[in-house]
N, C-alpha and C positions, 0 to 999 in steps of 0.2 A: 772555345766555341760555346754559345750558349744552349743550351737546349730549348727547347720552343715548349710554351705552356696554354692551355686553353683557357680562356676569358672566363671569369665567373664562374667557376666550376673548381670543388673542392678536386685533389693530388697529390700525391705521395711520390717526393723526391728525392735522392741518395744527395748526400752530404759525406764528404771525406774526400784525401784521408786523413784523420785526425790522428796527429803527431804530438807526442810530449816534445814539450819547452824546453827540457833540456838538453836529448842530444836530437832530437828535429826526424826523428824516425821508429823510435819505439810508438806501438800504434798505441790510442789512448781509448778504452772501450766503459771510462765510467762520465764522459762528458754530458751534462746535465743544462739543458737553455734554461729552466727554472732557474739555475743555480748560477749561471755565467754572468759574467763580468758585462757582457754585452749581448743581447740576442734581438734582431733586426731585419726590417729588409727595408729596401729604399726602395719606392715606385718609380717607376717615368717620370722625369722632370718636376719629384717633388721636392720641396725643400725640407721637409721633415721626415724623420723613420718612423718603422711601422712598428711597435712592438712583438715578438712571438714567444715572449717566454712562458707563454700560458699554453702552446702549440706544443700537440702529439709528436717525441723527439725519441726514437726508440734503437738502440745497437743493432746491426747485423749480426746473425747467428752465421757462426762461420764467416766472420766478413771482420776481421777486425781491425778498427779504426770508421768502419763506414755505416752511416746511420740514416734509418729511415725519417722525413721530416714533413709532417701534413702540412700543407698551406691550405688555408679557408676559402671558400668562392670569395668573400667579401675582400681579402687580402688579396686577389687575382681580378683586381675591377679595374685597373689600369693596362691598358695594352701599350705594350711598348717593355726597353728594356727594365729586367728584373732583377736587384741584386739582396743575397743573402749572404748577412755580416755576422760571425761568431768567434766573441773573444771570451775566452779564460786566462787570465795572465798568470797564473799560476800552473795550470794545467796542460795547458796545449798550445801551438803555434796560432795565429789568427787564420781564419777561416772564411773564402770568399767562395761566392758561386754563382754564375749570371745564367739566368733565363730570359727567354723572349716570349712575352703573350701577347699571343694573335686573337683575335673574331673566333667564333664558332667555326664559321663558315669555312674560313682557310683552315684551320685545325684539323675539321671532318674529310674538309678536301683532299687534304695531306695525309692524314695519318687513321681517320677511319675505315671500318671494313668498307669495302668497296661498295657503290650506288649508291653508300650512306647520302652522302654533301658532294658537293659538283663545287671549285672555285667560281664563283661570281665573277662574271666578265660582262660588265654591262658597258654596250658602246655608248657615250652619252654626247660624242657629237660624229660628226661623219665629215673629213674637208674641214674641220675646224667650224661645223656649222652646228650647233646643239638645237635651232628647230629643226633641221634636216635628219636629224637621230631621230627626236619626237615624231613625226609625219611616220618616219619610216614603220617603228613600233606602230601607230595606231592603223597601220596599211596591214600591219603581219597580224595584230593581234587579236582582232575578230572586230574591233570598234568598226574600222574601214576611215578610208581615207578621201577627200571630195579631192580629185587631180584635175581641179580645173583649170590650171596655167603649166598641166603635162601633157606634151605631144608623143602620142605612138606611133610610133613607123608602120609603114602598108608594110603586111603579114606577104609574104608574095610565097611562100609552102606552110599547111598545113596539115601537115603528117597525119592520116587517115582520117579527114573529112573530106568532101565533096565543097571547092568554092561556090561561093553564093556571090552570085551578083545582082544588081538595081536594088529597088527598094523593097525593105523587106516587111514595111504593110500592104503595100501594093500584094505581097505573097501573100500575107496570111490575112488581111480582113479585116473588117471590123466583127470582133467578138470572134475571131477566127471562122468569119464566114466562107472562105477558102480555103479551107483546110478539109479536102473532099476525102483524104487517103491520109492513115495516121499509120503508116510507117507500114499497110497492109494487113491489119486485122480481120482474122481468118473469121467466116461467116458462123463457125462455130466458139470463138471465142465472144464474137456481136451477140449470137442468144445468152450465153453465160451474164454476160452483164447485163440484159436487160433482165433474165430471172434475179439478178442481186437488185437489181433497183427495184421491181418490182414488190419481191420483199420485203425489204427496208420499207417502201410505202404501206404495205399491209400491216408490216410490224407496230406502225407507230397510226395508222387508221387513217390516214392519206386516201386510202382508195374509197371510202364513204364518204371522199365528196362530192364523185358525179358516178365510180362504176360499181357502186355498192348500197344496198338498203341498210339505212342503219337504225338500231335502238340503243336504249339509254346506255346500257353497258359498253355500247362502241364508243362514246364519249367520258370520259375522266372527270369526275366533278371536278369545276375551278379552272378546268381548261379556257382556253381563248372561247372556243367554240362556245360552251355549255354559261361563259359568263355573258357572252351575246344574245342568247335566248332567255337566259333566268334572272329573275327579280333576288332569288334567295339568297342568304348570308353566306351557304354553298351553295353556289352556282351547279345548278342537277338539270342537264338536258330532259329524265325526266317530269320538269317542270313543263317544259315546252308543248303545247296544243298545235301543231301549226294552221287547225281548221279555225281557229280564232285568231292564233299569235303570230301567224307570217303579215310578211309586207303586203302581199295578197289581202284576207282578210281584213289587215288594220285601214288599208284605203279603201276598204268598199264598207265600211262602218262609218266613218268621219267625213267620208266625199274630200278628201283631202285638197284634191285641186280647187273645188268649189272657193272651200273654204281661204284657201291661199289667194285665190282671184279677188275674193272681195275685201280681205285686210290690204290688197291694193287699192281700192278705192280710196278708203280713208287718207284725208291728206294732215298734214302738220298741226296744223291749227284745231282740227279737232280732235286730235289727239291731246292736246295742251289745255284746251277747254274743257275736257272730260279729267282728266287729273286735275285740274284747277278746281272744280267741283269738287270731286273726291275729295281733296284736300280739305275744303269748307266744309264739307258735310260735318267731318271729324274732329272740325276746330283746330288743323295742323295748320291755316292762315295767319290764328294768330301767336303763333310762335316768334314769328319776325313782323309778318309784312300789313297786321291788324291790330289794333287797340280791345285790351282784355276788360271784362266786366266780369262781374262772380257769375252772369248765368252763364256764361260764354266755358264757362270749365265746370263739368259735371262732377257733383258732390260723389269723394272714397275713387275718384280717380287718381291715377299718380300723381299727374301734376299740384291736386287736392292737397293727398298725400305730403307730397314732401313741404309743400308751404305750411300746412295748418296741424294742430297737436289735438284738437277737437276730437270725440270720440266718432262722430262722424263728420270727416273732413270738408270744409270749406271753404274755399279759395275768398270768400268775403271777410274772414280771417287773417286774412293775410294786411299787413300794413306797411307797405315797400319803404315809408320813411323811415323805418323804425326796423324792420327785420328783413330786410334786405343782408345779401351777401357781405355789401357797401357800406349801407349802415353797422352793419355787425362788427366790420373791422375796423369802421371809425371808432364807435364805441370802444372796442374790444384791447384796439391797440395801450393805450398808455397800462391796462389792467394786466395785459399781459406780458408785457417788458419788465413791473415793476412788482407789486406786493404778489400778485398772484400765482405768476410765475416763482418764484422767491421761494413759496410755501414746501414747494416738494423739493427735498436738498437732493434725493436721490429713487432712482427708479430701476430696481435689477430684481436678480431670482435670487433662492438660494441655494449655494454651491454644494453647502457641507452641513449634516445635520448632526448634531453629535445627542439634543434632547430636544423637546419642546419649548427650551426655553436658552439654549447656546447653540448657533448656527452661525457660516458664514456665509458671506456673499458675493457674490461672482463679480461686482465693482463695487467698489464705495471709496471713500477717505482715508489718507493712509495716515491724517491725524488720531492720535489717542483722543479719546472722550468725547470725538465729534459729532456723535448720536446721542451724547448722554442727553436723558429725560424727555427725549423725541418720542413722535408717537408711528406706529407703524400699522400697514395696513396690509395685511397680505392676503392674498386673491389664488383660490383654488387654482394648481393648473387644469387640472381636467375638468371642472365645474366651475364656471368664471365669476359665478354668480352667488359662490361659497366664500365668505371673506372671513377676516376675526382682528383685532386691533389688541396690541401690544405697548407697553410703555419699555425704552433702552432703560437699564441700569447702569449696564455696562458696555462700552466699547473699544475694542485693542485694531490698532490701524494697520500694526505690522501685516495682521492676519486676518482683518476683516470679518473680525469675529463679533458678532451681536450677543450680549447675555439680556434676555427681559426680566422684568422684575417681575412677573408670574409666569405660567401657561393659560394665554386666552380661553381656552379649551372650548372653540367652537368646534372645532374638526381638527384632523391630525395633521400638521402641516408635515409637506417631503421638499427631498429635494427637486428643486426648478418649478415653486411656488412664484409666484410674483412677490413683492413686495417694494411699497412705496414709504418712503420714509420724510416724515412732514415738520417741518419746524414749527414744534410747537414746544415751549417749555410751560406750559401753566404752571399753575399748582393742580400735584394729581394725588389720590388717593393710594396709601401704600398697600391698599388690600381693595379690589374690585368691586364696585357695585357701591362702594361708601361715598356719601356726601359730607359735603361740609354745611355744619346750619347756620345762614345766615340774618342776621337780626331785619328791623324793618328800616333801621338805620342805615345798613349795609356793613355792618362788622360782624366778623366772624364770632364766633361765642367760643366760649371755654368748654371741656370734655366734663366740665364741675359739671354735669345733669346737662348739661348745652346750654348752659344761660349764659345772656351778656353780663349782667348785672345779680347777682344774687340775692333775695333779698333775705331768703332764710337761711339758717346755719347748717354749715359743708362742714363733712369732716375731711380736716387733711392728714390724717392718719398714716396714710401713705404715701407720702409728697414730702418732697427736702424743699425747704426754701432757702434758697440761697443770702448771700450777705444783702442785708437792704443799708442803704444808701441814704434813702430818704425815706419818711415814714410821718403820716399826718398823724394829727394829737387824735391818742387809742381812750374813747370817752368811758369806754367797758372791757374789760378785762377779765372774762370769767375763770375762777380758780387763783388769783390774784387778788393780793395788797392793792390798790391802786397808790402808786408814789407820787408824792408832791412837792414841791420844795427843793433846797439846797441838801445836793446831796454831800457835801463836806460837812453837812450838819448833822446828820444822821450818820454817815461813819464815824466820827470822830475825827480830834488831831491824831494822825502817825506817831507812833513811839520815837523812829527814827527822823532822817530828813524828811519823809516824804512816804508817800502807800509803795513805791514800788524799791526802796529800801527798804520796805519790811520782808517786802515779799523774797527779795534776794536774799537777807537773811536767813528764811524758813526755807529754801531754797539749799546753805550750807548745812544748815544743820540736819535737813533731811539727807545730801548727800555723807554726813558724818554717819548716820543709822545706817545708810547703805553697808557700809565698810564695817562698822560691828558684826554685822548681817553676815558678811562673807566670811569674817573671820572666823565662829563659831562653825558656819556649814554648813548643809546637808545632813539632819538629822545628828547632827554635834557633831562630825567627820571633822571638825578645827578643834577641836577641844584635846589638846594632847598632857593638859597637867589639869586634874581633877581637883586638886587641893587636898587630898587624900583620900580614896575609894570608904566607903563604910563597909562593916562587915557582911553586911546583904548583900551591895554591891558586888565585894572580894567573890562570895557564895557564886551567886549566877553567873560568875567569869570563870567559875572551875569547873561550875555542874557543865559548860557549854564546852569548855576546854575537854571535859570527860569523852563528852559524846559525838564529838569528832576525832577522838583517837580510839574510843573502846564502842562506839553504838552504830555510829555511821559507818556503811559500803562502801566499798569502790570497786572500780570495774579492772580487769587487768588490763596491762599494755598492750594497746595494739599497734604499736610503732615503738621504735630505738628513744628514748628520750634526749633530747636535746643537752650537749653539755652545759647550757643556763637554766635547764627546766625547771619546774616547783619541784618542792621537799615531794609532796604528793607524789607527783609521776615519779620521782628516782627513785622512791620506795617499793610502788607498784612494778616498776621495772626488777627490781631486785626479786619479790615476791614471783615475780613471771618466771624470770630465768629458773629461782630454787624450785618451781613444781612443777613444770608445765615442761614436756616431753622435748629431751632434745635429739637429734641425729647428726651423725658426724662421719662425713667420708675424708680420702685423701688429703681435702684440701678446703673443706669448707664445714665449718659450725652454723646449725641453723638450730633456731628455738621456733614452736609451735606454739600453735593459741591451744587455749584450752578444751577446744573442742576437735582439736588435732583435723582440720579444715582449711590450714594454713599457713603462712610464717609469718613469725613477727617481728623475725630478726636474723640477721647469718654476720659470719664474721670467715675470714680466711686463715686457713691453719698449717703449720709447715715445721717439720723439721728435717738439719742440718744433720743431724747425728752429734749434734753437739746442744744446741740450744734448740727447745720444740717453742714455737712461735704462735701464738693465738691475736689475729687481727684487730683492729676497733669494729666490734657491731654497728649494721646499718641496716 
């Protein structure tokens, strides 16, 4: 039989009993699903298993062969049958176990503390009829139900009411004006209610409107009432006069009938003729229905205004062929589809400000370089009227990043500045404010003094001229020979075939001096056979040989010296060991610097009782 498991919801279920494999009944209590051969369960109608060999698998205490086994909510998301598969083929017999998992719902039904969960039993048709189910639920469950093709039978007992018969507005009335006796309410319960209503009126100021005197305090600023009588932005019954500001007064001030009797006289037409005037008086005729003249529009009026740029506005100013709306966009069009338009590549803010002179921006090009040498204009955001103009050096399109080749230094731009970016490449100035000087000719001049032409002598002292090409006949030459003639005649014939066979030769022979050069050396470092020292020579090779073995110092060892080290340090190391302080325990030799501050060396020491063993120093 399977046991029944809850849907989604982690559990802890017995497994066993686990039998050794070879006689099928000794219980086995070291079974491990990490460790097994196979560790599994199969869901509902899947086709693949679930793995559990990562799943909490723990022995029964006192229970042996039988084990505790968690399954995970996520491994319990299948409702339906559940099996769990456990092979060691070495260890134990094969291992099966079936569960059934149900819903919450049935689970809590069944097997929760009581009132937990109720089984679910929804009718969902009635007769085989599932709108008949529906109708019925929305009859029970507060919605309501319209039963206008259900007949109810004549009621013929009505267990403790009184039948009523004929019509039963005829009973009660319109507004229940028949309704003389409400079930006998005693004359003393009649005054209670009328003191409740009563109250309630007074409570809320109901009785100051016909059986009470009121003043401003019995009205609430902002009330219905108090915004009836007051003009103010809080409506204050105190505002109210009524010796001036009732209906009373306002019509014996105005004669109001009077007044309403005679605006009946007037009929259509003069009504139409008296705005028709008005109109003219004001010059609103001729907006449509009159032909305009400049006196007909009074000078620094709007209409003025908006036609004429004059310090004071003219409408005689104006010249419809020409600046008209109409005119404007004749003109205006082909300038503005083509160069004009053209000019501004781009118009946005800036995003990101990192100096005065690298920022990015909130659109542009995601080409590289496609601002280069543009010029830029950017527009204060909070003062619009604050601008300063920039030339790109640089631009990266990934990032939208602007570098200029200076800081304007109008004002401090920030971020969500405008900026407008213009196709312009001229020639610009790599430093602000510099011009270029241009002759009468129209060519630029040279940075020689800014002349086109020089006529007096430049130094180029500081100027490389590069290779010239061509070069007209030099008439002066100052500091020079002037040369003339054939120059094969003034060199002479070559020794060799020709000038640049000589030169190859001087060329070997110079590379031959190299090579002696190296042989000898560095201050004669190649010179290893003298041809025999002289005796002065022999002298200063002994006095020197002297006084690096008997005049010159040395330092002592401060480290083991190496077994390829110089003659020097092996000496020095010997010289260390013979004076310089040594100590010696159990098992180790160590030698001290001279200032006993330190070692400079240990070795490891040991005897057998037969042979005493002194290590290599390190």
């Amino acid at each position: 039989m399977a046991l029944v498991l809850k849907a989604d919801t982690l559990v802890k279920v017995v497994i066993g009993p686990v039998v050794a494999v070879g006689d099928g009944f000794t219980p086995v209590t070291t079974l491990a699903v990490s460790s097994a051969d196979e560790a599994e369960i199969i869901k509902h109608d899947a086709a693949a298993v679930t793995d559990i060999s990562g799943n909490t698998f723990a022995a029964i205490t006192s229970a042996d062969g039988y084990y505790n086994l968690t399954l995970t909510a996520a491994q319990l998301d299948t409702e339906g049958m559940l099996v769990v598969i456990i092979n060691d083929d070495s260890l134990c017999l094969p291992l099966k176990a079936l569960f059934m998992v149900v819903n919450a719902n049935v689970y809590d039904s069944l097997y929760a503390v009581a009132a937990t969960d109720h089984l679910q039993v929804d009718t969902i048709q009635i007769s085989g009829d599932a709108t008949a189910a529906d109708n019925c639920e929305l009859d029970y469950d507060g919605t309501g139900y319209a039963k206008a093709n259900s007949t109810i039978g004549t009621c013929t007992t009505l267990t403790g009411h009184t039948a009523q018969t004929g019509d039963s507005f005829a009973r009660i009335g319109a507004a229940g004006a028949s309704l003389t006796d409400l079930g006998g309410m005693s004359t003393a319960m009649k005054a209670e209610v009328q003191v409740e209503a009563d109250a309630s009126l007074v409570s809320i100021g109901l009785d100051h409107l016909l059986s009470a005197a009121v003043i401003g305090t019995d009205v609430v600023d902002n009330s219905v009432i108090a915004k009836l009588v007051s003009a103010s932005a809080t409506a204050d019954w105190d505002d109210f006069a009524n010796t001036t500001d009732s209906l009373q007064a306002v019509g014996d001030k105005v004669a109001l009938e009077a007044t309403v009797a005679a605006l009946n006289d007037i009929s259509t037409a003069q009504v139409n003729t008296e705005v028709d005037t008005a109109l003219t008086d004001i010059g609103l005729d001729h907006l449509v229905s009159a032909a305009v003249v400049g006196a007909d529009v009074t000078d620094d009026s709007i209409i003025a205004k908006l036609v004429s740029a004059s310090a004071t506005a003219d409408w005689d100013d104006f010249v419809n062929t020409t600046e008209s709306l109409q005119a404007i966009r004749d003109r205006g069009d082909t300038a503005w589809t083509s160069a004009e338009s053209s000019i501004l590549m781009q118009n946005t803010t800036i995003a990101t400000l990192a100096s005065q002179t690298s920022f990015t921006l909130t659109a542009g090009s995601a080409d590289d370089s496609a601002y280069l040498g543009c010029v830029v204009v950017v527009t204060d955001a909070s003062t619009a009227v604050q601008k300063c103009v920039g030339i790109v050096s640089a631009y990266t399109g990934s990032t939208k990043t602007v570098t200029l080749l200076v800081d304007p230094a109008v004002f401090t731009m920030a971020i969500g500045d405008t900026i407008d970016i213009l196709a312009d490449r001229s020639l610009k100035a790599s430093v602000p404010t510099r011009t270029l000087a241009i002759t009468a000719a129209g060519r630029p001049g040279v940075d020689w003094a800014n002349v086109e032409n020089p006529s007096s002598t430049v130094g180029l002292s500081a100027t490389t001229v590069g290779t010239v090409t061509t070069c007209a006949t030099v008439t002066t030459l100052t500091g020079h020979t002037a040369q003339t003639g054939d120059s094969f005649a003034r060199i002479g014939a070559p020794v060799g075939a020709d000038i640049s066979a000589d030169i190859a030769a001087v060329k070997v022979d110079t590379a031959a001096t190299l090579v002696d050069t190296s042989v000898i050396g560095v201050a004669g470092a190649g010179l290893t056979d003298l041809g025999g020292m002289s005796t002065a020579m022999k002298a200063e090779v002994k006095t020197e040989a002297v006084a690096a073995l008997n005049t010159d110092t040395y330092a002592e060892s401060s480290a083991v010296p190496a077994a390829t080290a110089t003659l020097v340090a092996k000496i020095a190391w010997l010289a260390t060991l013979a004076r310089n302080k040594v100590t010696q325990t159990a098992t180790t030799l160590t030698v001290r610097n001279d200032a006993d501050t330190a070692d400079v060396g240990a070795s490891t020491v040991s005897d057998d009782g037969t042979t005493a063993t002194r290590g290599e120093f390190s």
